[in-house]
N, C-alpha and C positions, 0 to 999 in steps of 0.2 A: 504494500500500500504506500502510495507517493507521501510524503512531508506537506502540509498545511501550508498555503503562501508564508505564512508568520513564521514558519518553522525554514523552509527556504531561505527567508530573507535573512533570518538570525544566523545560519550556518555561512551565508555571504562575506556577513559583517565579520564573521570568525575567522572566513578562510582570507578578508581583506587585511584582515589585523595578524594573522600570523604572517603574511606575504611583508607585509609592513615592520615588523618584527625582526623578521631576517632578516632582511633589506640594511636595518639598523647595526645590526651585532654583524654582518659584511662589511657595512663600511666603517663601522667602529674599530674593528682587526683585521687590516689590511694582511696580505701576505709577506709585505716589508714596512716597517713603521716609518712614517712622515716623517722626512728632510726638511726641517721648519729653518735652517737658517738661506732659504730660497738659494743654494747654490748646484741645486737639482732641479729640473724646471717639473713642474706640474702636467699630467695629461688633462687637456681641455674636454668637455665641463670639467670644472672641478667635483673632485671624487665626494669631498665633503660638504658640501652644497646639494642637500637632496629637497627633492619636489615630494611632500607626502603624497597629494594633491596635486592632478593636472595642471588647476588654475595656477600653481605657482612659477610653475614656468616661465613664463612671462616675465617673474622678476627676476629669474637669474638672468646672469649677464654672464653668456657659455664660454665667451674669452679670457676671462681674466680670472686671476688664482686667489687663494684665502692666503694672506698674508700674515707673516709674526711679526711686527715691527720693532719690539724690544720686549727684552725681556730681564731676569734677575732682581726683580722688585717683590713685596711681601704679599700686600692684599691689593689691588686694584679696583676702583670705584670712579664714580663719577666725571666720566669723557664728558666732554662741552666742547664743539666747536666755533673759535673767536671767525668770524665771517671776514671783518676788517682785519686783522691782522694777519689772516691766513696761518693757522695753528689750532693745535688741539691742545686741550688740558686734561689734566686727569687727577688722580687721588693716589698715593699709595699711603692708605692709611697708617698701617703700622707703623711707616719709617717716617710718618708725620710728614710728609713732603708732598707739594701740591709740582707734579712734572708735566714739562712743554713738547710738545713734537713739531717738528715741521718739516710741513712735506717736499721744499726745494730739494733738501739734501738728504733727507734723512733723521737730521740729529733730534737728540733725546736730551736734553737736559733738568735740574732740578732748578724751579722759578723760582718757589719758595719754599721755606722750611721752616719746622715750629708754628704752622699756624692752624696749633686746634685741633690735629688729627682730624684735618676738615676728608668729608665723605662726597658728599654730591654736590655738582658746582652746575651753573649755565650762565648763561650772557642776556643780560636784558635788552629793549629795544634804543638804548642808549651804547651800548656795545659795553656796559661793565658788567665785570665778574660777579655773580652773586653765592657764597657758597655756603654748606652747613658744617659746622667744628664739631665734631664728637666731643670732644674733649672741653672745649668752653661749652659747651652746652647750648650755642645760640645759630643766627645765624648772621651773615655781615655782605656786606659791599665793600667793592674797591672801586672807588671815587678814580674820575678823569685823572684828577691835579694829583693821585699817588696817597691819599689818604682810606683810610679803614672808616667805615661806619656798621656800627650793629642794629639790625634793621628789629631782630628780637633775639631776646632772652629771656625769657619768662613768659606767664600766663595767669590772669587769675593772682599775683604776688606769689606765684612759685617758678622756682626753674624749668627750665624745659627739661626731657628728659636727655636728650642730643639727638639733634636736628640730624634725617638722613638724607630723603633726597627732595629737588625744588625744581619748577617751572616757574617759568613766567608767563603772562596775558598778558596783551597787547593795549589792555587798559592802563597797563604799569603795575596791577599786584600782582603779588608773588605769592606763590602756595609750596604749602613745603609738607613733608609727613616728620612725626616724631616717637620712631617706636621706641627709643632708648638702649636702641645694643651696644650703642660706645659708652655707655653709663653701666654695663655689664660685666667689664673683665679691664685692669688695666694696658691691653692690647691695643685695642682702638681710640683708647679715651681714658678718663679717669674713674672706674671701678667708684660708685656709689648709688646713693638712694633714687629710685624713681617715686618724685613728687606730682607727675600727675598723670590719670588716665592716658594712655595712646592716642595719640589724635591724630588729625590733621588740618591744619592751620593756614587763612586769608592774611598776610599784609598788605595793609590799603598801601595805593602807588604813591601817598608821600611819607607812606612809611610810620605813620603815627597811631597807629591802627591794629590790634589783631584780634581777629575773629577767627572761634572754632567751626570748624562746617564740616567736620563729622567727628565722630569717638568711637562708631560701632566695629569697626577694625582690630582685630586685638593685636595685629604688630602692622600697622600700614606702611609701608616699606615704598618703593617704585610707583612712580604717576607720572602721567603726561596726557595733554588735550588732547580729542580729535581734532582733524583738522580743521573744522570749523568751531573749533573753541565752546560746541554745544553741548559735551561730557566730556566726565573725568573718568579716566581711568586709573585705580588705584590696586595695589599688588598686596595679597595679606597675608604676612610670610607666616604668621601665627599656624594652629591649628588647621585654618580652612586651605593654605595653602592654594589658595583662588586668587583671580581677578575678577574685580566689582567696580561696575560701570555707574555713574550715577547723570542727572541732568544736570546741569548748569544753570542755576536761575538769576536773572537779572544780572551777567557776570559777576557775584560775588555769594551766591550761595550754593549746595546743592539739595537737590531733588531727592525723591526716594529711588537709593543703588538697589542694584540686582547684581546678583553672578553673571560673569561676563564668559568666562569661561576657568575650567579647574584643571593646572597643567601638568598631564602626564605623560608628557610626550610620548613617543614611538614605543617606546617601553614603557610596561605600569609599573611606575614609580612606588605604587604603592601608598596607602595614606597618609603616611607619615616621613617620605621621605622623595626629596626630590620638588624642587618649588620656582616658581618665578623669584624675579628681583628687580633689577631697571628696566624699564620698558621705552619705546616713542616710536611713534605713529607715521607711518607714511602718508603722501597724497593721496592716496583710496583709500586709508582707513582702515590696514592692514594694522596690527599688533604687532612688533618687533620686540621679543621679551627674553632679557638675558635669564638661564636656569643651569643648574646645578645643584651637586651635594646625591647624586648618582652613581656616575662612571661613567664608561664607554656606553653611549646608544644613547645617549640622553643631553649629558653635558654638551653646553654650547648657545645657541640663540635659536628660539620655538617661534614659527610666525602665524600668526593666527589670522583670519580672514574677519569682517566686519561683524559677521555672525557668532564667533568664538572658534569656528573649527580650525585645527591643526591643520598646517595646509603646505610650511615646510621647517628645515632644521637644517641649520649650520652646524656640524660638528667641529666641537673642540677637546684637544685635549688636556682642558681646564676646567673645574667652573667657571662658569663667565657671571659676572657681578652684575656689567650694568651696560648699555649699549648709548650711541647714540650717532645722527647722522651728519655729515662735515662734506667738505671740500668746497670749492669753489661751485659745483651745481648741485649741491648736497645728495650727490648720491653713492657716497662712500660709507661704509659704515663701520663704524671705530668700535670694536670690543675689549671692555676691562675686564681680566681673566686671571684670579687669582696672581700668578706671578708674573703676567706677560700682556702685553697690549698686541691688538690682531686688526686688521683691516679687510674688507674686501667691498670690489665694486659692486653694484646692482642695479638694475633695470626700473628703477624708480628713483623717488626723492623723498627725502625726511619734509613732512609736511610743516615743520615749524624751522626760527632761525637756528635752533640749538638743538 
């Protein structure tokens, strides 16, 4: 006796996802392991650049290779590409050091150092730095004329927990999450109390201002706008280990979020292990979400389509922390990767300036 359409259709999905599966743990364990200091050249497409999904095709870009740009650093976070200046920035937390790339030549150098075991950084519509200190607990700006301003430290007359990662809107506020992990371990930050609920926090654009606009997140971690600035998407590394979309109201509040989608990539990660972190948005509305805390098949960059589904995967073999998209037509994408910064081209563009 045949199987029920329902019963068809469910063995489809089984025999999709085992196909999908192997697919993963092949290109995770190549038959010779990757020559990442690019002195071997790559076979085009790139072998680690997989399409889950048809539709993703389209955004690879079949000529050009997944790049290691530097490496030897502790924990990597928060890439920001400066537009005006032509450079990238980044985080290495641990070693407290905010480093510079640039792509004329190459080089990697450290901009600044001691400031904050800062985490997540971006560039406002003004072209300054805006970034978060694990470690001071706030977040700040760097002024044209070379001066520091603290845009917040507190909440309510309590400390913040330490500020992880931030956007800007094109209004001039700045939105930031604060789930408190550099207040966690003296690693990141300075090892002490968390004074308030996890949140995620509005500074008005002259800065005098902060509004909470949500707390139902129990570690909010990674956000960034669609492209039209009409939701937020926010990453919740806590237990739900999700992404939760919400509306944007009157640009300074939000709406009631939902699950956007729960990431287990190509392999089931399992409940409890395996999660997003930085995310940002191309011009359609695709989800770019750095994950790990896996292994092979998993770790790297998960892309998800406007609807939530898995749709392609960058393998790396790092965690990757936080992404985001740069170059002169923004359509390079910079990944911070546990010890190593990564680059590769694509068939699209980061829908915002950073």
């Amino acid at each position: 006796m045949k199987g029920t359409s329902v019963e068809n259709a469910i063995k489809a999905v089984a025999s999709r996802r085992a196909f999908l599966t192997g697919m993963a743990v092949a290109a995770a364990t190549p038959a010779r392991a990757r020559d990442w200091s690019s002195n071997e050249p790559v076979r085009y497409p790139d072998p680690d650049v997989i399409a889950v999904e048809p539709e993703f095709g389209k955004y690879i870009q079949a000529n050009a290779p997944l790049r290691r740009l530097h490496t030897g650093m502790l924990w990597c976070e928060g890439p920001a590409w400066n537009g005006s200046g032509n450079y990238l920035v980044w985080s290495d937390i641990a070693s407290d050091a905010q480093m510079r790339y640039l792509p004329e030549d190459g080089h990697v150098s450290v901009m600044r150092r001691n400031m904050g075991n800062t985490n997540g950084n971006t560039f406002d519509w003004q072209g300054r730095q805006v970034s978060c200190e694990h470690g001071n607990r706030r977040v700040v700006r760097y002024e044209l004329d070379g001066k520091m301003r603290v845009l917040a430290d507190s909440f309510d007359g309590k400390p913040l927990n330490a500020p992880n990662d931030i956007v800007v809107h094109p209004d001039g506020g700045v939105w930031f999450t604060d789930p408190g992990y550099g207040s966690l371990s003296d690693y990141e930050g300075h090892k002490g109390k968390l004074y308030l609920k996890e949140a995620v926090y509005r500074i008005s654009p002259d800065g005098r201002k902060i509004t909470k606009v949500t707390d139902e997140l129990e570690k909010p971690n990674g956000l960034c706008f669609s492209p039209d600035y009409e939701k937020l998407y926010i990453v919740d590394t806590g237990a739900a280990k999700s992404i939760r979309v919400y509306d944007v109201v009157n640009e300074t509040k939000l709406g009631a979020g939902k699950v956007f989608t729960v990431n287990k990539g190509l392999l089931n990660a399992g409940p409890n292990h395996g999660q997003s972190d930085g995310i940002r948005c191309d011009e359609d509305g695709n989800i770019w979400s750095a994950a790990g805390w896996v292994g092979k098949g998993y770790d790297g960059v998960h892309i998800f389509n406007p609807e939530g589904k898995l749709i392609g995967h960058v393998m790396l073999p790092e965690i990757c922390a936080n992404v985001c998209f740069g170059g002169p037509k923004r359509n390079q994408l910079f990944m911070a990767a546990s010890q190593s910064l990564y680059m590769m081209w694509v068939n699209t563009r980061g829908a915002h300036i950073c």
